[in-house]
MARDRENBA-827087 format. One record per residue (C-alpha): x, y, z; residue in three letters. Coordinates in Angstrom, 1 decimal, always signed. Last residue first. Layout:
% MARDRENBA-827087
{zalo {X, Y, Z}, "ALA"}
...
***
This chain:
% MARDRENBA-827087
{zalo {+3.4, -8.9, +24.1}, "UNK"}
{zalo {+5.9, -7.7, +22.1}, "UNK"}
{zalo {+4.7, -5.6, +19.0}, "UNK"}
{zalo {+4.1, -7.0, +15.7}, "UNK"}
{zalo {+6.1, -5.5, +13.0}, "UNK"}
{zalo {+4.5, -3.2, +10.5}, "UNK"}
{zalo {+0.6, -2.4, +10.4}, "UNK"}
{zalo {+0.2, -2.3, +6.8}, "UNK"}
{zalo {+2.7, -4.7, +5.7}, "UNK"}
{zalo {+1.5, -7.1, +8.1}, "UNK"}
{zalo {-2.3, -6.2, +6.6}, "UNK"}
{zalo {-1.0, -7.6, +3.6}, "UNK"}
{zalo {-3.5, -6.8, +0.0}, "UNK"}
{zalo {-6.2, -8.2, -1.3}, "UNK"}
{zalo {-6.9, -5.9, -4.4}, "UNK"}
{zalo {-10.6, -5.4, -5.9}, "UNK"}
{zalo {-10.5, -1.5, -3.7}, "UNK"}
{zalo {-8.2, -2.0, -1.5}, "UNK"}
{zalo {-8.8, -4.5, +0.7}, "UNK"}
{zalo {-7.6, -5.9, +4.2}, "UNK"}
{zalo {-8.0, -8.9, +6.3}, "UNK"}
{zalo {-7.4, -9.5, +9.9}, "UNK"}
{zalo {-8.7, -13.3, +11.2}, "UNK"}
{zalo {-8.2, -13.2, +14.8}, "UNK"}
{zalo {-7.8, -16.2, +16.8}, "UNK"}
{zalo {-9.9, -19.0, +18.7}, "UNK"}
{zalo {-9.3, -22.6, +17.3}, "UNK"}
{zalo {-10.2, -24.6, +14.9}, "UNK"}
{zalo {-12.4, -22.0, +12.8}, "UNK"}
{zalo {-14.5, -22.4, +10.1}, "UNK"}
{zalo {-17.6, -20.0, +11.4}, "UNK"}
{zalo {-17.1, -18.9, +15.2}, "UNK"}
{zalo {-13.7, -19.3, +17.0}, "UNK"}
{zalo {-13.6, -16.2, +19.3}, "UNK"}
{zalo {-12.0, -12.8, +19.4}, "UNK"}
{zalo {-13.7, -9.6, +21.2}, "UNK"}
{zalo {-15.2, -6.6, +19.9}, "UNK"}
{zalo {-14.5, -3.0, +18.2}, "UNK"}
{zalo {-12.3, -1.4, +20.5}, "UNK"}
{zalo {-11.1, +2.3, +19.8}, "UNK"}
{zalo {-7.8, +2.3, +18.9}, "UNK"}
{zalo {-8.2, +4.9, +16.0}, "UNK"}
{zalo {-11.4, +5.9, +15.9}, "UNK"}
{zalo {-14.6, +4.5, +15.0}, "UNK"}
{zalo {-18.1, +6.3, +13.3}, "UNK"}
{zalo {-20.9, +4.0, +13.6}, "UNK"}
{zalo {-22.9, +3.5, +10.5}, "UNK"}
{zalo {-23.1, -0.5, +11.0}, "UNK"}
{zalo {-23.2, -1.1, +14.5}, "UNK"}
{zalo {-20.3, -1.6, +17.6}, "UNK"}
{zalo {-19.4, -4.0, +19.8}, "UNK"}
{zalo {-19.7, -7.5, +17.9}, "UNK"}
{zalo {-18.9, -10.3, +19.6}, "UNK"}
{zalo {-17.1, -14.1, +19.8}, "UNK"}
{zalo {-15.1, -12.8, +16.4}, "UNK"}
{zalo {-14.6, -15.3, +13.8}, "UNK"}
{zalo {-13.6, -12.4, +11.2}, "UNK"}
{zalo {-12.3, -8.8, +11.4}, "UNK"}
{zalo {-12.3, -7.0, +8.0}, "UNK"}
{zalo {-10.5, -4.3, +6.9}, "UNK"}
{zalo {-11.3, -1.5, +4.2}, "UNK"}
{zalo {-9.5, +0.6, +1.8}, "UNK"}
{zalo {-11.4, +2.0, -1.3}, "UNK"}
{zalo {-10.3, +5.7, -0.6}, "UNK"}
{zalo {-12.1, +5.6, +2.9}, "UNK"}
{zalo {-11.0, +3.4, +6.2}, "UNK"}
{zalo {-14.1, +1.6, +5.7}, "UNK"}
{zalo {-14.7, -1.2, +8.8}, "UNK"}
{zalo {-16.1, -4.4, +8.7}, "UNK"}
{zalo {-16.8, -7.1, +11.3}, "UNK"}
{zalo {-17.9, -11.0, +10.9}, "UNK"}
{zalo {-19.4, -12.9, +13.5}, "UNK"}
{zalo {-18.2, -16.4, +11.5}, "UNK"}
{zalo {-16.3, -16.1, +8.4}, "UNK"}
{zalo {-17.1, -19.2, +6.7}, "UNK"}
{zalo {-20.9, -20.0, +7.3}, "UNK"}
{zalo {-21.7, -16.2, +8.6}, "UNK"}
{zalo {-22.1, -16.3, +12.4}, "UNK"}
{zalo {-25.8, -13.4, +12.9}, "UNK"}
{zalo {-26.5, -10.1, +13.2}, "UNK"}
{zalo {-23.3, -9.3, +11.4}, "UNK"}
{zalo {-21.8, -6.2, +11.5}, "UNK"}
{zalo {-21.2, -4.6, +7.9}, "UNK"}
{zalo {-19.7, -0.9, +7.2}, "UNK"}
{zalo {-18.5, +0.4, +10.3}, "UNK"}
{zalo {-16.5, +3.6, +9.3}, "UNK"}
{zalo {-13.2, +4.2, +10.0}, "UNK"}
{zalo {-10.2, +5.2, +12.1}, "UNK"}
{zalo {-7.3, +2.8, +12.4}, "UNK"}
{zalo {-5.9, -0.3, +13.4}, "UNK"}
{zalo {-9.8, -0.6, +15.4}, "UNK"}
{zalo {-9.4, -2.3, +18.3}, "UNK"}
{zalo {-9.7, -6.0, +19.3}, "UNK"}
{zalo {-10.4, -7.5, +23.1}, "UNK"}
{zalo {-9.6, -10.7, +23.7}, "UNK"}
{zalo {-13.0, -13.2, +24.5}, "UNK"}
{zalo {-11.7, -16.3, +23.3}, "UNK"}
{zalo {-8.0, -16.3, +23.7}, "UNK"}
{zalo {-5.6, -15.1, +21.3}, "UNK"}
{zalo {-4.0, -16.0, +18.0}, "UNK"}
{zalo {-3.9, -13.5, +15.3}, "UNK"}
{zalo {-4.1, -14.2, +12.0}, "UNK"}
{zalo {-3.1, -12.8, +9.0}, "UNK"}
{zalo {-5.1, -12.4, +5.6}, "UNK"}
{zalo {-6.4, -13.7, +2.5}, "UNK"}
{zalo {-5.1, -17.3, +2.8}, "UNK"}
{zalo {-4.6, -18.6, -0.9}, "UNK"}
{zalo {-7.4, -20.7, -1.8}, "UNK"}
{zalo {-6.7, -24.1, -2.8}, "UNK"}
{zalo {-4.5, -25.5, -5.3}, "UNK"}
{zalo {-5.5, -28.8, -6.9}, "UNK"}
{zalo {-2.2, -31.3, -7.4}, "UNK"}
{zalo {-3.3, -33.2, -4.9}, "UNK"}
{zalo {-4.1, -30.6, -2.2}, "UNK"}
{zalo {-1.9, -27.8, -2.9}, "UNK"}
{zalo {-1.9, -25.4, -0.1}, "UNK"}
{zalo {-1.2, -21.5, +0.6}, "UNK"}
{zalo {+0.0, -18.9, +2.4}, "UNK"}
{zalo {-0.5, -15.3, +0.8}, "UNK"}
{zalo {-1.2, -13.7, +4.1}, "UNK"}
{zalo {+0.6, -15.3, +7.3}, "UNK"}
{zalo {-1.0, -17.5, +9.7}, "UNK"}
{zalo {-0.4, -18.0, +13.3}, "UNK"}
{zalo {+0.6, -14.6, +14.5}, "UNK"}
{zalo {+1.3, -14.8, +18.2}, "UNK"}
{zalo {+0.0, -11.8, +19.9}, "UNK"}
{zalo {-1.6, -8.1, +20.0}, "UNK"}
{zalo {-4.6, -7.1, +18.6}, "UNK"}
{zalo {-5.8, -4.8, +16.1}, "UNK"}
{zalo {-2.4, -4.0, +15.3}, "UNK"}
{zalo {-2.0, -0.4, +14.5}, "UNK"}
{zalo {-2.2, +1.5, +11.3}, "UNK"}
{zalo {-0.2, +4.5, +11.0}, "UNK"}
{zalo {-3.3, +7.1, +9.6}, "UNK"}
{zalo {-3.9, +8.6, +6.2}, "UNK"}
{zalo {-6.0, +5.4, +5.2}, "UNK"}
{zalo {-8.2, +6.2, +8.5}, "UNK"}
{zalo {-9.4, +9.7, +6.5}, "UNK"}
{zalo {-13.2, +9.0, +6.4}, "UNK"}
{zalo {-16.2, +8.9, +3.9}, "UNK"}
{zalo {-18.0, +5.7, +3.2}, "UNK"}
{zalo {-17.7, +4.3, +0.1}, "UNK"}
{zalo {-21.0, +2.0, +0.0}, "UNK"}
{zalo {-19.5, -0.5, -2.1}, "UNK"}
{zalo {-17.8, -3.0, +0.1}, "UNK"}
{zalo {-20.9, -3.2, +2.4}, "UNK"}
{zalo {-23.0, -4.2, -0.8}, "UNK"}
{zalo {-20.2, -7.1, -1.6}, "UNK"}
{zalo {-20.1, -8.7, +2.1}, "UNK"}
{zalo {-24.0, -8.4, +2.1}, "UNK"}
{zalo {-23.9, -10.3, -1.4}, "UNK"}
{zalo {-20.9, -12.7, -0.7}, "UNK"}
{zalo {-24.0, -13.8, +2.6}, "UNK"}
{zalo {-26.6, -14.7, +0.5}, "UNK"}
{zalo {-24.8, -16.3, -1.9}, "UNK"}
{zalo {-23.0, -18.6, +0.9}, "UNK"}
{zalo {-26.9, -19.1, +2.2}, "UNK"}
{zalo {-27.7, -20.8, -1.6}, "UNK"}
{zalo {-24.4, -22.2, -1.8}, "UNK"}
{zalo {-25.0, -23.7, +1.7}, "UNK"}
{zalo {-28.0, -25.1, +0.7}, "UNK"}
{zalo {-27.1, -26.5, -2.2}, "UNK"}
{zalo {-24.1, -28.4, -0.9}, "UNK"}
{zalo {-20.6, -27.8, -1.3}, "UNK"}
{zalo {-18.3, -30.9, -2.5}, "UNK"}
{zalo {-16.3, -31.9, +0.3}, "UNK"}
{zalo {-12.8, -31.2, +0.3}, "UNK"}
{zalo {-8.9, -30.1, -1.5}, "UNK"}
{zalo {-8.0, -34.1, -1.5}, "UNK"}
{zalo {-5.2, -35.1, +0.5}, "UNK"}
{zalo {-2.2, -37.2, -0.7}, "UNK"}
{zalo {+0.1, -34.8, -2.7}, "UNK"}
{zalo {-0.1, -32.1, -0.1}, "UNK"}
{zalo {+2.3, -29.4, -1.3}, "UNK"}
{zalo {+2.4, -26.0, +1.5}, "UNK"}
{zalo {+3.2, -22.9, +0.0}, "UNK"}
{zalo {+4.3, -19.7, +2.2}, "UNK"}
{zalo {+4.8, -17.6, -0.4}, "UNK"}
{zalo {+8.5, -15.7, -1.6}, "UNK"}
{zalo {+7.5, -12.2, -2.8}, "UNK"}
{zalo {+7.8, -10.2, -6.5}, "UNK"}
{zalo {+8.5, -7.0, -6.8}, "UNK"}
{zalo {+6.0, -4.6, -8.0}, "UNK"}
{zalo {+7.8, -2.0, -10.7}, "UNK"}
{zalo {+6.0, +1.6, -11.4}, "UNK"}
{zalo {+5.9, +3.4, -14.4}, "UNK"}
{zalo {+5.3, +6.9, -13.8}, "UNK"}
{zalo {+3.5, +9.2, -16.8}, "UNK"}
{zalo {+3.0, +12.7, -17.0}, "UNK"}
{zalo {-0.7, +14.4, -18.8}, "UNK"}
{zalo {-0.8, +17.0, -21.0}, "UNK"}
{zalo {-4.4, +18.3, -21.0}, "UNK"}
{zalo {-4.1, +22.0, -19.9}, "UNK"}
{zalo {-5.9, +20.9, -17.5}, "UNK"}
{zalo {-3.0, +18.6, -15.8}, "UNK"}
{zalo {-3.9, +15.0, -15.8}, "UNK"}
{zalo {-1.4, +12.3, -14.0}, "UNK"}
{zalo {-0.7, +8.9, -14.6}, "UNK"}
{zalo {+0.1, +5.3, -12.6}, "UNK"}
{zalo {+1.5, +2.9, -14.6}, "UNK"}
{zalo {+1.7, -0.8, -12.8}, "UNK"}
{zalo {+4.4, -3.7, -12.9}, "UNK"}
{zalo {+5.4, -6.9, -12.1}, "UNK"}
{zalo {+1.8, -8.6, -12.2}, "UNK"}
{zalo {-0.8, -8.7, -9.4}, "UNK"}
{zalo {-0.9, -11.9, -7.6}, "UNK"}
{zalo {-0.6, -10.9, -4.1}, "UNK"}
{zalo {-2.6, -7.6, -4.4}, "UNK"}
{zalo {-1.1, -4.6, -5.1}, "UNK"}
{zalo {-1.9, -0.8, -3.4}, "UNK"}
{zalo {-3.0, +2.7, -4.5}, "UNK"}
{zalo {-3.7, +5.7, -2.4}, "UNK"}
{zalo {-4.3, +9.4, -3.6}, "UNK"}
{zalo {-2.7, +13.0, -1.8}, "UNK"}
{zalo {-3.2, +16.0, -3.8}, "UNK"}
{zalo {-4.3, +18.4, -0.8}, "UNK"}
{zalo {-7.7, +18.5, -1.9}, "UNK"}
{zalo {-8.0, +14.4, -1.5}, "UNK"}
{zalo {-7.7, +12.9, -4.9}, "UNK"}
{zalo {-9.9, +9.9, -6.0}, "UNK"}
{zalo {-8.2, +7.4, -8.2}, "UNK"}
{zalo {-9.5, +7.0, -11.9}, "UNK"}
{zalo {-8.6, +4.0, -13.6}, "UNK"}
{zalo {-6.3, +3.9, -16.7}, "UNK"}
{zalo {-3.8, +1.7, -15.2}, "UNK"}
{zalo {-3.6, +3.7, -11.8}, "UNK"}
{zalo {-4.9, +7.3, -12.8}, "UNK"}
{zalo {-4.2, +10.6, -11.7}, "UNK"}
{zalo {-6.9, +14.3, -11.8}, "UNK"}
{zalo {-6.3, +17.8, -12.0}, "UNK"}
{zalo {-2.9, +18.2, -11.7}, "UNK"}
{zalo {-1.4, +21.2, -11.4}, "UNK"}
{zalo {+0.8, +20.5, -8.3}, "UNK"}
{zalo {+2.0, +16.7, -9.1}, "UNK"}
{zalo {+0.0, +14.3, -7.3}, "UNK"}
{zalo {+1.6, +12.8, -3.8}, "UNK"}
{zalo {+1.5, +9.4, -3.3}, "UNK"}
{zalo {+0.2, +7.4, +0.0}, "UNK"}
{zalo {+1.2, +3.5, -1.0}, "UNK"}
{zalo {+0.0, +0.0, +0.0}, "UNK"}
***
């Protein structure tokens, strides 16, 4: 994830031909997902119509991936939980798109919660040759009942009223310029959708609800359609 600066004079800046919003000092966010390609273009407008090109190289990272030639990937899905699964991508997806105003994405993150982190983002397994789902964030384990805090300010945009299959009691929270976080398995929600959060402020407590072994924080964060590293985010975990 990247802050940039806009030249002055520039009216409006691009990543790969899509617009990104400026704030009125010139400031814009971008970030790369785990499987983006080695390199981006990110442009600026002036009104005269000239416009300045940057090209911009992603390096590549080493993933955590785990080969395991004698397991099949699972159980075929049943219709029902496609049918509630639907459901539920469809409140995760509406939440995504409302937007919500708020300058958290300015902020230094902090760690939601403090611990041992047992699973890194980008891991991933190969059951028999059919790769599964890369994991899409880092986890955090902790008792049942931990506290968690907001990394940064936001907006609550989905609390759910009720353990989704996969993610359990699932929080999110709009930092603003297409960069959210969400908190999964949690044991409880403490605050509603609208609420305005700060910095620090706690949001709930961990538990082990949906498809979870064990009680820990799941943190993920998105910008925009990119999955991106929450540990690169927030920096080094603290001691304990």
């Amino acid at each position: 994830m990247v802050i940039g600066t806009a030249p002055a004079g520039a009216v409006a800046v691009s990543l790969d031909g899509t617009a990104l919003p400026l704030t009125g000092d010139n400031r814009c966010l971008i970030a790369f997902g785990r499987d983006h390609g080695p390199a981006a273009t990110i442009e600026a407008r002036f009104a005269d119509g000239t416009t300045t090109r940057e090209p911009l190289t992603i390096a590549p990272r080493q993933w955590d991936i785990q080969s395991l030639p004698n397991l099949p990937r699972g159980t075929t899905p049943t219709p029902a939980f496609l049918a509630r699964r639907k459901i539920e991508l469809a409140q995760i997806g509406a939440a995504r798109a409302r937007n919500a105003t708020s300058d958290g994405w300015q902020q230094r993150f902090q760690w939601p919660a403090i611990g041992r982190i047992s699973g890194v983002f980008g891991s991933q397994r190969i059951y028999a040759g059919e790769p599964g789902a890369p994991h899409s964030g880092v986890d955090v384990a902790r008792p049942e009942g931990t506290q968690i805090v907001a990394p940064a300010d936001g907006v609550v945009i989905l609390a759910a009223a009720a353990p989704f299959t996969l993610e359990g009691n699932l929080l999110m929270v709009d930092h603003g310029m297409g960069l959210n976080s969400a908190f999964l398995h949690l044991s409880r929600i403490d605050v509603k959708v609208g609420d305005v959060v700060r910095r620090g402020q706690p949001l709930g407590a961990i538990g082990k609800t949906g498809r979870a072994t064990g009680p820990h924080l799941h943190w993920a964060m998105k910008w925009r359609d990119e999955r991106i590293d929450p540990q690169l985010v927030a920096g080094p975990m603290p001691p304990a």
